[in-house]
C-alpha positions in Angstrom: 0.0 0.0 0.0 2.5 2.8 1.1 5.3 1.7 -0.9 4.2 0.8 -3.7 6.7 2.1 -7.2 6.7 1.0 -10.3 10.3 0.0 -10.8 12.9 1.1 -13.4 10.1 1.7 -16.0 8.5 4.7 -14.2 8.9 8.0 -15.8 8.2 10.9 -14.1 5.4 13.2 -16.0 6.7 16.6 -17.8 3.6 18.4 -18.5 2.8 20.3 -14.6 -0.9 21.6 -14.5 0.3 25.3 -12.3 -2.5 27.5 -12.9 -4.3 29.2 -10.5 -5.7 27.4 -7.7 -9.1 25.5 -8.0 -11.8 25.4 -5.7 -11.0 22.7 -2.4 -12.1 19.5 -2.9 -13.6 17.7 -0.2 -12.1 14.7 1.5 -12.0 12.4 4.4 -9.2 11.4 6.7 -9.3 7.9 7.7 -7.0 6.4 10.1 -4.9 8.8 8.7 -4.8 8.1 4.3 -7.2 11.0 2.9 -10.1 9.7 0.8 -11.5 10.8 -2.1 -15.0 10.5 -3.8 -15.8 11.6 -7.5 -13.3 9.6 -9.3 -13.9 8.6 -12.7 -11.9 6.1 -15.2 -12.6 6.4 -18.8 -15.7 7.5 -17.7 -17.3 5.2 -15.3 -17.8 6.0 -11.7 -17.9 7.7 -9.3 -15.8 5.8 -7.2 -14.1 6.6 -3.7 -10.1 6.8 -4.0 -7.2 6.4 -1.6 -5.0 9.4 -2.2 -1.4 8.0 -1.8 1.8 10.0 -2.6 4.0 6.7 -2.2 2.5 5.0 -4.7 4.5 5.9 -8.0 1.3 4.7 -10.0 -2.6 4.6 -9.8 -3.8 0.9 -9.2 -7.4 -0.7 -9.7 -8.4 -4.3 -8.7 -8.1 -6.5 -11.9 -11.6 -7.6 -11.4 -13.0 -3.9 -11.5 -10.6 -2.9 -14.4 -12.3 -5.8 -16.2 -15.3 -4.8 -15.2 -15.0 -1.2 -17.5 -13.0 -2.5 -20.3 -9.7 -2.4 -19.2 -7.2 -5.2 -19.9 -3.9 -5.8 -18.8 -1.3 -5.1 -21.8 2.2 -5.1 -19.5 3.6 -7.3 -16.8 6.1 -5.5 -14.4 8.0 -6.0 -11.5 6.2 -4.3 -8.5 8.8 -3.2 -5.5 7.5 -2.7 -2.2 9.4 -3.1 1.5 8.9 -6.6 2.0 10.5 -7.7 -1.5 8.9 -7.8 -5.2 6.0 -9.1 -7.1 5.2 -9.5 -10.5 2.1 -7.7 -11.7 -0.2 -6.6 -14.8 -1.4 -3.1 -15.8 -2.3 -0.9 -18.4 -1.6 2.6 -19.7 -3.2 5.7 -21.8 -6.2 5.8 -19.3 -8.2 9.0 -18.5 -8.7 10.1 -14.6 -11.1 12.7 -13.6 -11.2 14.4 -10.6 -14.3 17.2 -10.2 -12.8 19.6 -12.8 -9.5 17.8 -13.4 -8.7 15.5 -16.1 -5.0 13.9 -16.8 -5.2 11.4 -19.7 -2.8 8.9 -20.6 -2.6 7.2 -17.4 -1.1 4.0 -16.2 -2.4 1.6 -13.4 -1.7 -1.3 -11.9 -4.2 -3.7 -11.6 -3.0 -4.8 -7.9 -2.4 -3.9 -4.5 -6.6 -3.0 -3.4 -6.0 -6.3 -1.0 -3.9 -4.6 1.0 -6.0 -1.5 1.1 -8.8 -3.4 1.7 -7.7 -4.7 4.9 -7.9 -0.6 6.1 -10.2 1.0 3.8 -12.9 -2.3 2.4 -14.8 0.5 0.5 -12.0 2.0 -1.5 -11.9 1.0 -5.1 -8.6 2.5 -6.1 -5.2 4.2 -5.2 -4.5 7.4 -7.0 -0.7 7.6 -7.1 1.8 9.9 -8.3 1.3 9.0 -12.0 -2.1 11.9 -11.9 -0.5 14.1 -8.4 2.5 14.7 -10.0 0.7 16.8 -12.9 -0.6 19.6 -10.3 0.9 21.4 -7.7 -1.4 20.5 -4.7 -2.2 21.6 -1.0 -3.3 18.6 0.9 -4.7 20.2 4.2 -5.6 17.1 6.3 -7.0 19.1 9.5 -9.3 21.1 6.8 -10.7 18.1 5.1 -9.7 19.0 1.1 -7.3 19.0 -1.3 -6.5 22.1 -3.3 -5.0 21.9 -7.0 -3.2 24.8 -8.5 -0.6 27.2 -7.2 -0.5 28.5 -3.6 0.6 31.5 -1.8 1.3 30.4 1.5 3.1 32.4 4.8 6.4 32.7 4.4 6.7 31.9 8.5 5.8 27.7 6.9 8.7 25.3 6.6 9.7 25.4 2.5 12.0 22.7 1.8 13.3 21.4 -1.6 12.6 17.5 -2.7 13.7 15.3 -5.4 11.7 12.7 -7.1 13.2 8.7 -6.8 11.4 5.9 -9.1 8.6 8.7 -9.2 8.0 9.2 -5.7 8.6 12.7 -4.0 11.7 12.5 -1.9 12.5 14.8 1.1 15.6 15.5 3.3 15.1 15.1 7.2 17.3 14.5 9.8 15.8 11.3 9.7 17.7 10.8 6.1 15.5 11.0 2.9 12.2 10.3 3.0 8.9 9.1 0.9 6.4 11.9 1.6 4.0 8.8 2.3 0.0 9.7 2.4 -0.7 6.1 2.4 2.1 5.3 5.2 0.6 5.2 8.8 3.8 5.0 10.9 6.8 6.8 9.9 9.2 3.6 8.5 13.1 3.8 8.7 15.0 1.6 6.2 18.1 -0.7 7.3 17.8 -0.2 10.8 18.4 -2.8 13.1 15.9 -2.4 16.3 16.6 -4.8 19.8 13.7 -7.1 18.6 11.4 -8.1 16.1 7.6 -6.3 18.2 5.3 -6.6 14.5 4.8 -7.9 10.7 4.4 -5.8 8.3 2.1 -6.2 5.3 2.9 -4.7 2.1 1.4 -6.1 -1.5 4.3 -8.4 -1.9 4.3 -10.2 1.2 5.0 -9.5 5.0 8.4 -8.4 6.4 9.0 -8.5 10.1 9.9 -5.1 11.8 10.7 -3.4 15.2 10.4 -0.5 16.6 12.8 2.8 17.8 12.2 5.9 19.1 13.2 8.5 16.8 13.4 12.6 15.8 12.0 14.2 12.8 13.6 17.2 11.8 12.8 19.2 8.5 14.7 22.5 8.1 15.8 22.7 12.0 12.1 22.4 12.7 10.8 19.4 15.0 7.8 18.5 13.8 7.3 14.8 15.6 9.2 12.4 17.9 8.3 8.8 18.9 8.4 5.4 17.7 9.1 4.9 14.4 9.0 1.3 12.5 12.1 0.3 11.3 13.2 -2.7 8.4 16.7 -4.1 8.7 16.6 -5.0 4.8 14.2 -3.4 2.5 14.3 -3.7 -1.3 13.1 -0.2 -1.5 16.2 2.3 -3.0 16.8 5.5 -3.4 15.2 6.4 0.1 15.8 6.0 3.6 12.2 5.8 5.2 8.6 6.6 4.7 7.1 9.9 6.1 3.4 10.2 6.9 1.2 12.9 5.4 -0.6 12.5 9.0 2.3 13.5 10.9 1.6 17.5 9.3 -1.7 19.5 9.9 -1.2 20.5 5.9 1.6 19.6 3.4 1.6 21.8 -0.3 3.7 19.7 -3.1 4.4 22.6 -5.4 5.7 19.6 -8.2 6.1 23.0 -10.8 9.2 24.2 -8.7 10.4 21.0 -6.7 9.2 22.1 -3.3 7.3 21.6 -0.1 5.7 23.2 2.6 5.1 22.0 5.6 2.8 22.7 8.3 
């Protein structure tokens, strides 16, 4: 669910939608992933999306994406931080969401077990393969997302972030991180914790963690301390650990000039 990439065939998306700002969209906030209702593929819907910045692409259930005419016409190797799987997809598909649309889309038609075992009434994962298009304000204490370019307070923490097998990617003094909406515990990569306390479930099996306490730092600000997960050997790359959307009261991705905000 959180980790989810797309491997060495991801490509980041040029064209960045960074118009003005559109009205707020309305979403819910459960158990920390935002929710989204009005989604529409090729067409059909509405149906009720998890948003998750982790997840390099959008995914359906195959069932569902048979269900509207879509067919599988790749296989791929899925990467997520219990190991790899092997799974179908298919590309040039059309998302709408209220007065967006981003066309030639890809999803993977896997991973909705997983969510299901959180979220049994989400149909699908919208993934960096559509976010990364818009800059984007995702206020979790107000309820909404906003699409378009933002002036916020200059008083906000504004840090830089590079994108990693098309995930958003940003420095802490925790390392480099996944800005993770679909994580629920910040996750630390390749550390070793005094015992094994949980299993983790991830689309590609179950990997058995521990846990350490832990400081998150962003631009000399503390925003969180506590426990975080941690996995001695992840096949993620490129990054150190996930961070939560839910630890922040409001997080703007400005993807036009490779920034965040953070509040």
């Amino acid at each position: 669910m959180h980790t989810f990439r797309f491997g060495e065939q991801a490509a980041l998306i040029a064209m960045l939608a960074a118009g003005p700002a559109c009205a707020g969209i309305r979403i819910q906030i459960a158990r920390g992933h935002p929710i989204i209702d009005g989604i529409y593929v090729n067409g059909h819907g509405p149906y009720r999306f998890m948003v998750d910045t982790g997840a390099t692409l959008n995914h359906l259930d195959l069932a569902m994406a048979q269900s509207i005419g879509l067919k599988p016409t790749f296989r791929t190797e899925l990467t997520a931080s219990s190991g790899t799987a092997i799974v179908t997809g298919a590309s040039g598909i059309r998302v709408t969401v209220d007065t967006l649309q981003a066309d030639e889309q890809t999803f993977l038609f896997a991973g909705l077990d997983v969510v299901h075992r959180v979220h049994p009434d989400v149909q699908g994962v919208l993934g960096e393969e559509f976010l990364s298009r818009f800059d984007y304000l995702l206020d979790l204490r107000g309820k909404r997302i906003e699409f378009g370019k933002q002036e916020l307070e200059e008083a906000k923490t504004r840090v830089p972030f590079q994108t990693i097998t098309g995930r958003p990617v940003v420095p802490t003094s925790l390392g480099n991180l996944v800005l993770d909406s679909g994580a629920s515990l910040l996750t630390l990569f390749g550390v070793q914790a005094a015992a094994v306390t949980r299993e983790l479930i991830t689309m590609t099996g179950s990997v058995k963690v521990g846990m350490v306490a832990s400081k998150l730092i962003i631009d000399g600000r503390m925003f969180w301390h506590g426990r975080a997960v941690t996995i001695p050997h992840s096949a993620e790359s490129g990054a150190t650990g996930l961070l939560p959307v839910s630890l922040f009261k409001a997080v703007y991705v400005c993807n036009s000039e490779q920034y965040m905000v953070f509040n």
